[in-house]
Structure formats: C-alpha cells, structure tokens
C-alpha positions in Angstrom: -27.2 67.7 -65.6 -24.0 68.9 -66.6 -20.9 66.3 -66.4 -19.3 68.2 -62.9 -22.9 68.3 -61.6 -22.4 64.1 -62.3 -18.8 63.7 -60.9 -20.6 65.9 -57.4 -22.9 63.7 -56.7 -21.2 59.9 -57.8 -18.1 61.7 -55.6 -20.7 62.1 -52.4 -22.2 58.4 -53.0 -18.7 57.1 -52.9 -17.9 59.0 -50.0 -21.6 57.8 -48.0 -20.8 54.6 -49.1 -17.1 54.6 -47.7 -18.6 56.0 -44.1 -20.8 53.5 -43.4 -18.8 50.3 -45.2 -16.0 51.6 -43.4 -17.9 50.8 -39.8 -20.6 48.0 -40.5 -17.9 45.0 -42.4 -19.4 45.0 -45.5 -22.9 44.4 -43.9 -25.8 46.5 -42.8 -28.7 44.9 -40.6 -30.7 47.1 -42.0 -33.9 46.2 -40.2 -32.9 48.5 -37.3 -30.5 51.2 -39.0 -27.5 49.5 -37.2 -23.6 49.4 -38.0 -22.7 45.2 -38.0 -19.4 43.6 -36.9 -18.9 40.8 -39.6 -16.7 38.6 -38.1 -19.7 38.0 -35.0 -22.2 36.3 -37.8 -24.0 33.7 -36.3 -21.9 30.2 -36.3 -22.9 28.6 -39.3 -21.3 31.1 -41.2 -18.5 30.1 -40.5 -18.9 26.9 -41.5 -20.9 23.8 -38.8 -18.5 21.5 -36.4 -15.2 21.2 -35.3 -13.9 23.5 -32.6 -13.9 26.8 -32.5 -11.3 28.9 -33.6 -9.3 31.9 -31.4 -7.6 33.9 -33.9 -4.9 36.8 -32.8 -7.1 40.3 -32.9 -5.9 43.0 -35.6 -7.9 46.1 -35.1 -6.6 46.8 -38.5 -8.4 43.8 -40.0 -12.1 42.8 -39.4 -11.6 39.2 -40.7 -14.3 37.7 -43.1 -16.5 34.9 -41.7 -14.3 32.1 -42.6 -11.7 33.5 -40.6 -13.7 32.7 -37.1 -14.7 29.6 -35.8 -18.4 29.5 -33.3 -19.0 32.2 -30.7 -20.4 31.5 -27.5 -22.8 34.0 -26.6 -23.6 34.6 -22.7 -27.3 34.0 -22.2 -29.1 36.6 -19.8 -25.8 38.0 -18.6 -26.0 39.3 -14.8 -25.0 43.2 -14.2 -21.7 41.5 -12.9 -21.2 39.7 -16.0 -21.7 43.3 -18.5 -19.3 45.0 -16.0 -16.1 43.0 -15.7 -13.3 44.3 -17.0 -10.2 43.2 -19.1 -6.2 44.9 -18.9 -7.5 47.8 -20.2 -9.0 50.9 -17.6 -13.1 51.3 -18.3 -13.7 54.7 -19.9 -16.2 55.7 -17.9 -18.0 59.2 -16.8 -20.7 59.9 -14.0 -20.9 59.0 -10.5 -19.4 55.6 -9.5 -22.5 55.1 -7.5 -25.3 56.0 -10.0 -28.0 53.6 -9.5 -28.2 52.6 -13.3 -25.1 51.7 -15.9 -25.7 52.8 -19.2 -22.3 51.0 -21.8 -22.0 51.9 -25.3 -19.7 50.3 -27.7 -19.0 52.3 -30.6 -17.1 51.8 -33.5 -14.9 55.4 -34.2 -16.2 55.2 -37.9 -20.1 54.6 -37.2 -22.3 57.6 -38.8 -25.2 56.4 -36.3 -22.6 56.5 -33.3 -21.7 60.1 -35.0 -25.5 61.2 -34.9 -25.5 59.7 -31.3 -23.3 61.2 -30.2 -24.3 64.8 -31.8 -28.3 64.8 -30.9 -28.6 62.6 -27.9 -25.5 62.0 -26.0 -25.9 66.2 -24.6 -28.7 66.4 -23.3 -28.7 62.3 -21.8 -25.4 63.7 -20.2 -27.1 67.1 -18.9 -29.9 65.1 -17.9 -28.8 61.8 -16.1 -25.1 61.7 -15.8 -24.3 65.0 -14.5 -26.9 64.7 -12.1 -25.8 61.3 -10.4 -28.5 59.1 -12.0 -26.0 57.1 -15.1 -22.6 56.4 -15.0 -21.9 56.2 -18.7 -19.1 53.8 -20.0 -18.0 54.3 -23.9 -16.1 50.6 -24.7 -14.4 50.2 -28.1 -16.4 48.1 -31.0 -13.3 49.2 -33.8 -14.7 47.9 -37.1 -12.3 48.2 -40.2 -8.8 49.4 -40.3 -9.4 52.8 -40.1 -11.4 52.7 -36.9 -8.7 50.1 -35.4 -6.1 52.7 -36.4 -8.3 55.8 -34.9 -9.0 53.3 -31.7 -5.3 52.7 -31.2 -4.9 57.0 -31.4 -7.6 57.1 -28.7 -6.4 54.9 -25.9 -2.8 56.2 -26.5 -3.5 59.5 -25.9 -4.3 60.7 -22.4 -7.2 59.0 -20.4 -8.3 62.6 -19.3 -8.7 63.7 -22.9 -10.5 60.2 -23.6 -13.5 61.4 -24.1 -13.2 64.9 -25.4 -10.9 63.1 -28.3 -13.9 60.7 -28.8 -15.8 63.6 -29.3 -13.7 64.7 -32.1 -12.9 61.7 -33.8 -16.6 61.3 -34.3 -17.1 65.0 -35.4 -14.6 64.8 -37.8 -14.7 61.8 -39.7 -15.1 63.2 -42.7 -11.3 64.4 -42.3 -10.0 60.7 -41.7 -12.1 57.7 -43.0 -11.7 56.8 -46.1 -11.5 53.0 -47.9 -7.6 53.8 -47.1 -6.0 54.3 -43.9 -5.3 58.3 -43.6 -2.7 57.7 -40.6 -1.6 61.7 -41.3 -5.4 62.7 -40.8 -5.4 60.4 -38.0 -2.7 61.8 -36.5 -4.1 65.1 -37.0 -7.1 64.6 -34.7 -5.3 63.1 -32.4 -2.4 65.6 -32.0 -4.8 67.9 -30.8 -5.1 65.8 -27.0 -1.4 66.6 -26.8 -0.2 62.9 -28.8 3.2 63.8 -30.8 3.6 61.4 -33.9 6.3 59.5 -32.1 4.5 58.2 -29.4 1.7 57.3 -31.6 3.5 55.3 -34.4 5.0 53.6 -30.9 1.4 52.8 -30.1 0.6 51.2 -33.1 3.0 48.9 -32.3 2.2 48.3 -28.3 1.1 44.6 -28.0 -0.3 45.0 -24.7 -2.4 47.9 -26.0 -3.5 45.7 -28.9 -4.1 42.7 -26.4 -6.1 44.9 -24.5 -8.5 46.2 -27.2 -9.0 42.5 -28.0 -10.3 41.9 -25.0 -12.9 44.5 -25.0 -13.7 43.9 -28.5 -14.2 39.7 -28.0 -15.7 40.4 -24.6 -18.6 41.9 -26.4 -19.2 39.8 -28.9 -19.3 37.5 -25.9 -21.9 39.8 -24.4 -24.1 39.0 -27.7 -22.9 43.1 -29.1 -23.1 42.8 -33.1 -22.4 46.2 -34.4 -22.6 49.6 -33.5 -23.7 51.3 -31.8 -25.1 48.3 -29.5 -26.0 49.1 -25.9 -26.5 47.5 -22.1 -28.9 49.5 -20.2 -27.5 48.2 -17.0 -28.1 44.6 -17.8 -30.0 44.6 -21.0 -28.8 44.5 -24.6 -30.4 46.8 -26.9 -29.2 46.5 -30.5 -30.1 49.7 -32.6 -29.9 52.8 -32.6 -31.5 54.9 -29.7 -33.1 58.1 -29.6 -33.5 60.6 -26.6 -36.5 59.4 -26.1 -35.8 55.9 -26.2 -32.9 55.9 -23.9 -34.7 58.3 -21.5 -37.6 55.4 -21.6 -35.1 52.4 -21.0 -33.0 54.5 -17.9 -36.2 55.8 -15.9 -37.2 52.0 -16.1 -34.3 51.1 -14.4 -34.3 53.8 -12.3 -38.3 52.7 -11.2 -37.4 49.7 -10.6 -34.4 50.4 -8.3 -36.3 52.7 -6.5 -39.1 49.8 -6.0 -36.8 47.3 -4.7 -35.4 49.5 -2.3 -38.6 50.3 -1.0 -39.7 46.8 -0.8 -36.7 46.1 1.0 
C-alpha cells in the first residue's frame, strides 16, 4: 500500500472514531450497538455512600464519573411520569390525540441516531404520524461539547424549523463534529433556519436556555435513558437501536392494546 493509501485510511479511522466518541462519553455498550451517556453509569461508579451530588449542567462538558454523585432511577414510570415537562416547550410532531406516544432522545452527534433518522424515521412518519396513530417527541440527550454546542444552535433557532434543522444537523455531521468544537461549521448549519451569528453566540450564553436543556437532559437519566438513541414507546423504555421493523412491532402493540381496552370498556 502506498504511504497516501496509509494516511486515507488511518485519516477515516480517526475520523469514525471521532463520530461515535464524540456521542457515546468515551464508552460504547456495545452489546446492543448503542451511543452511552457517561456521566449516568450506575452509582458505584461514582464511588458508594454519602449523598448525592447535583452538579450545575454544561452541555459543553459530559463530566467523568467522579464528577456525579447516585442517580435515582424512576421504577416503572406511568405514561404521566415519561410526559411531564420541564421550562423548555416539548418538540413534538403528529396529532395531539394519537393513541400512542413514541419520545426519542437523541444526542446531535450519534451515528445510530443519524442512521435513524435516515432509514426509519420516513417511512415511521409516513406510516403512523401522518396518519394520526404516533405523536412523535424528539428530546435532547447532548453528549460531548460539540453536540451541547449543536443543541444550543437547535433550540435557538426557530421552533418551526426545529425539526427540519434536526434533520440537517444529523445529515451533516461530517461538516461539524470533530474532537474540537467547529462553532463556524456549527453556525453554518444552523444559519440555514434563518439564525444570524449574533443571536446565536447570545444563545450560548442564555442561562435559562442552558437551565432548560438540563432539565430535559437529567429528566431522562431520571427516566432510566443511558445513551442514544434510547426510546419510550408510550411508557416503555427501549434502549438500542430500532429498526422499522422493530418500532412498527412495539407501536401496533400499543395500538392493540388501546384498541382492547376500549372495547372492554
């Protein structure tokens, strides 16, 4: 192999490499090809007794597992519990009314929320969203600084470009994530939803906005969520990655089983 034959390929390791360390915090749970949040390791990570610790959320900064004392973990949530909501306006799209809930929290950086979002999330939208059976809720999982910074871009910018933006961010990370913060490149996908530079570098700074995205973020950890992407089929926790044929599977479950209560009743 000749030497730029060599310098090609280590150049697309590091690059592989830099995608997926960039959205799983160092650590891959690599039994079910999922993206994992470090900083939500199990308690004794972070070392046994005393109480636990509430530090200040940096999307920027994913913490190590010193940083973060015990997490309580919400046992058997109820649909109410997975639905609450924090400051921050759910991003949701689909009926109000569907009969099933279908939340994914994504991390902006995740290759398998890229994939997702490429060969499942069309035709699940086609199939059960736009025709009343799903309302579909995207909430924010930001893992590593470059996804906090991406995050930030896409809950600045306007709420009725959220989701196209989503779109893009995911499409295009090759553009932006990198082991350093590309703010320029950030900027660059973001500018396109009609965010000028000056209202961005405002939001980077917008405590309440931060606040905000710590609640969604801690709320799901709550929730038992441990990477990305992690989902609640209304109010069921499925941790790995799912196929079209495994979501399909999951929703029409639901969908029997609300149709069988109503009947019953």
């Amino acid at each position: 192999m000749t030497r730029a034959g060599r310098l090609a390929r280590i150049s697309a390791a590091i690059a592989a490499a830099v995608s997926l360390a960039a959205c799983s915090g160092d650590q891959l749970l690599t039994t079910n090809t999922l993206t994992a949040d470090i900083s939500a390791a199990p308690g004794g990570a972070y070392g046994a007794g005393g109480e636990p610790k509430a530090p200040p959320f940096n999307p920027f900064h994913d913490g190590t597992p010193t940083d973060y004392g015990r997490r309580e973990v919400m046992a058997n949530p109820a649909l109410a519990d997975v639905l609450k909501t924090g400051p921050l306006p759910e991003m949701s799209i689909g009926s109000a009314d569907a009969p099933v809930t279908v939340v994914k929290y994504a991390s902006l950086t995740c290759p398998y929320c890229r994939r997702f979002q490429a060969t499942v999330f069309p035709a699940f939208k086609r199939d059960y969203i736009d025709t009343g059976k799903v309302r579909y809720i995207v909430r924010e999982f930001p893992i590593g600084r470059s996804s906090g910074n991406a995050t930030i871009a896409l809950r600045c910018a306007p709420a009725s470009q959220y989701f196209t933006l989503y779109g893009k961010f995911l499409d295009r990370q090759a553009s932006w994530v990198s082991q350093e913060v590309r703010i320029d490149k950030i900027h660059a996908v973001a500018a396109e939803s009609g965010l000028s530079r000056a209202e961005f570098d405002a939001c980077l700074k917008n405590q309440d906005l931060i606040a905000g995205l710590k609640w969604v973020k801690d709320r799901g950890r709550t929730l038992g969520v441990i990477g990305t992407p992690n989902f609640y089929i209304q109010n069921k926790l499925v941790k790995k990655v799912l196929d079209y044929g495994d979501l399909k599977a999951l929703v029409d479950a639901e969908l029997a089983a609300g149709t069988s209560m109503a009947v019953a009743n």
